[in-house]
C-alpha positions as CSV (number, residue, x, y, z in Angstrom):
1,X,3.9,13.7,30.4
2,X,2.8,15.4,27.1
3,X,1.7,13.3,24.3
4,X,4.1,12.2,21.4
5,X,2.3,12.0,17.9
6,X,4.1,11.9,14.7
7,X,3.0,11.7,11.2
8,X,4.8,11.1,8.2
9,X,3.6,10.3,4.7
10,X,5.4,6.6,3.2
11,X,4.0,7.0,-0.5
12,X,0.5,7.1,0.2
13,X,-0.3,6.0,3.5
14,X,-0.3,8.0,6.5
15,X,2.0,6.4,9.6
16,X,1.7,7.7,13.6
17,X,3.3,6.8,16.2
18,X,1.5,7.2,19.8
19,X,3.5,6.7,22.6
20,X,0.8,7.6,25.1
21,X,-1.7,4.6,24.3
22,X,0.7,1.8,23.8
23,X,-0.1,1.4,19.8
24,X,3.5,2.6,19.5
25,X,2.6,2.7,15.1
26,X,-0.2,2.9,13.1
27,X,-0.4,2.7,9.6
28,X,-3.4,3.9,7.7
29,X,-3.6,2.4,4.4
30,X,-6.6,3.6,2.0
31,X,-8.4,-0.2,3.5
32,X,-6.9,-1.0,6.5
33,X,-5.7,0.4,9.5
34,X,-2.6,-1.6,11.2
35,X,-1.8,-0.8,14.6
36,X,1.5,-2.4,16.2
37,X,1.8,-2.2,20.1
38,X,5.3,-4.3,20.1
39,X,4.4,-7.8,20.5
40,X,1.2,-7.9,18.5
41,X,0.4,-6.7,15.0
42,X,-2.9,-5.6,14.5
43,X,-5.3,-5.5,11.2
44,X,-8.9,-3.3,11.5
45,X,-11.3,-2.6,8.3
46,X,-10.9,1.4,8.1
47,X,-14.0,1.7,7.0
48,X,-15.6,0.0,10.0
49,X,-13.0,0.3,12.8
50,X,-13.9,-3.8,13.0
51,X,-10.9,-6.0,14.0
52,X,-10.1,-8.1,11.1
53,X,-6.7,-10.3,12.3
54,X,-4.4,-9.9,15.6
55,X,-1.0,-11.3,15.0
56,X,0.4,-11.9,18.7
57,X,3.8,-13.1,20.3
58,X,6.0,-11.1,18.5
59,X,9.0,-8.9,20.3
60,X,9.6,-4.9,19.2
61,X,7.3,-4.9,15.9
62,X,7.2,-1.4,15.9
63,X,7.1,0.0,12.3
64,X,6.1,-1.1,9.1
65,X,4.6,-0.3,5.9
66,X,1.7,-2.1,3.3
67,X,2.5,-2.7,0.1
68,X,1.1,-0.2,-2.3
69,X,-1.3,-2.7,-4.1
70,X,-2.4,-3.5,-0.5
71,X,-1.5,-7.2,-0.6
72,X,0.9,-7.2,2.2
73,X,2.1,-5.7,5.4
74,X,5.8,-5.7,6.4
75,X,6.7,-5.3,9.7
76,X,10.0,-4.6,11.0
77,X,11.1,-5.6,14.0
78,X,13.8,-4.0,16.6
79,X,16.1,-6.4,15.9
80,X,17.2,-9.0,13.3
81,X,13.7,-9.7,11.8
82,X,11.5,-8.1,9.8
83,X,8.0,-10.2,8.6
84,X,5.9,-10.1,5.9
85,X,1.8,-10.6,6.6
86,X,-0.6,-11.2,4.2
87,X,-3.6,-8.7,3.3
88,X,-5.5,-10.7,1.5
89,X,-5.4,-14.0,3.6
90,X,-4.3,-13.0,7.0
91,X,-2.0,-15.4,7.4
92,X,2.3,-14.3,8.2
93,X,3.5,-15.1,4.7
94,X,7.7,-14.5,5.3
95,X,9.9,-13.9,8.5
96,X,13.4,-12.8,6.7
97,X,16.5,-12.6,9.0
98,X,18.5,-9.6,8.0
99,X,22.3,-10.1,7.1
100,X,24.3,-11.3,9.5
101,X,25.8,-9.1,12.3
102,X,23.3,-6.3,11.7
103,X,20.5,-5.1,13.1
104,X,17.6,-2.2,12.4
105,X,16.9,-0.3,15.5
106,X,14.1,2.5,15.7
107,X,14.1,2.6,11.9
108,X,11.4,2.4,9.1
109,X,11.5,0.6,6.2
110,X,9.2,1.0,2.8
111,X,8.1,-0.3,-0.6
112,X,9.0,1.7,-3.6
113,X,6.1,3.4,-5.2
114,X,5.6,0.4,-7.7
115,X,5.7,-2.1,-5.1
116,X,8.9,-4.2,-6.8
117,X,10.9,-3.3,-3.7
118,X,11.0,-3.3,-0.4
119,X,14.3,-1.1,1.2
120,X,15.3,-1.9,5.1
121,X,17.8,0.4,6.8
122,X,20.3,-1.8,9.1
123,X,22.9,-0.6,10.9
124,X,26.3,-2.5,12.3
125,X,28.4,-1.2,15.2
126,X,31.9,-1.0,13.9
127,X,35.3,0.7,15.3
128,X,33.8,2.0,18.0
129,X,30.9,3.8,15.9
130,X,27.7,2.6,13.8
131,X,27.7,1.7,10.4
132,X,24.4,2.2,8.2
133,X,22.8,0.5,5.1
134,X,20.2,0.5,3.1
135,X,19.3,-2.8,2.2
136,X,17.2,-3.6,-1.5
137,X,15.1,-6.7,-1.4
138,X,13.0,-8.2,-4.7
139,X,9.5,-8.5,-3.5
140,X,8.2,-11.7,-5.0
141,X,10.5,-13.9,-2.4
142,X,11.7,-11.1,-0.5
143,X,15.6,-11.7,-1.8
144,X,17.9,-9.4,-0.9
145,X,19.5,-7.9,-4.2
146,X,21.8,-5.4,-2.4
147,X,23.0,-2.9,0.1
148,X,24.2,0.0,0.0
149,X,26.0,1.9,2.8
150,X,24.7,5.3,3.6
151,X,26.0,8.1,5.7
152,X,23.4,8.2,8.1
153,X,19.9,6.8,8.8
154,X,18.0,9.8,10.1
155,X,16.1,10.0,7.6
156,X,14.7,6.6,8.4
157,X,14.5,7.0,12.5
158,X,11.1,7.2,13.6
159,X,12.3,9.1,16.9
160,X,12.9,12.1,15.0
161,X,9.1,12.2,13.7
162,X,8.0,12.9,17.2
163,X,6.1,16.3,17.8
164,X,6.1,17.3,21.9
């Protein structure tokens, strides 16, 4: 099987996805690099490669993005989750159940450039076909404020990203 790498730029950081070693994402921020294999979220210095934090027992944490002061992580999960880690403690900070009846599935989510933000694309199957949102949540609590259906969530599936 040929190796699946994909690169895409989320503000500043650089994201992958590597399908042939298991760390599904990685996400290198300017610090850290994060590496998520599904059920365990990884922290390493970037400078030093060292490990800094392992975050285990979690179920389809696959993508995510850090914050652009590099205070937090957020990981979405394949499913009705995403979770919020902290950069600056190591500690898991927020879980945040999406709104009801939806889901994100092989999506990404990101921080606006200023870091006030953080949008989530969801998706609800509906009438025989899926719905899509983008959801807009405060950062400070991790409120939702709004959401905002879109035509199509390409441009947020990471599948697409893949180079064969």
């Amino acid at each position: 099987m040929k190796s699946k790498t994909q690169e895409k730029t989320y503000t500043k950081w650089k994201t992958e996805f590597h399908y042939e070693d298991k760390v599904f994402f990685s996400l290198t921020s300017n610090t850290f690099l994060v590496q998520m294999t599904g059920g365990s979220v990884i922290i390493k210095d970037l400078r030093t490669g060292n490990e800094i934090k392992r975050f285990k027992g979690y179920n389809y944490l696959y993508t995510g993005d850090v914050k652009p002061d590099e205070s937090e992580l957020f990981a979405l999960e394949n499913g009705k989750h995403f979770y919020i880690f902290s950069l600056e403690d190591y500690s898991v900070r927020k879980r945040v159940t999406l709104p009801r009846n939806y889901e994100s599935i092989d999506v990404c989510g990101m921080y606006s450039a200023d870091g006030a933000y953080l949008y989530v694309p969801i998706q609800k199957y509906e009438k025989e076909a899926y719905g899509y949102w983008l959801c807009k949540y405060e950062t400070e609590s991790y409120s939702l404020l709004g959401m905002e259906r879109i035509s199509d969530i390409e441009e947020f599936s990471w599948p697409q990203w893949w180079v064969i």
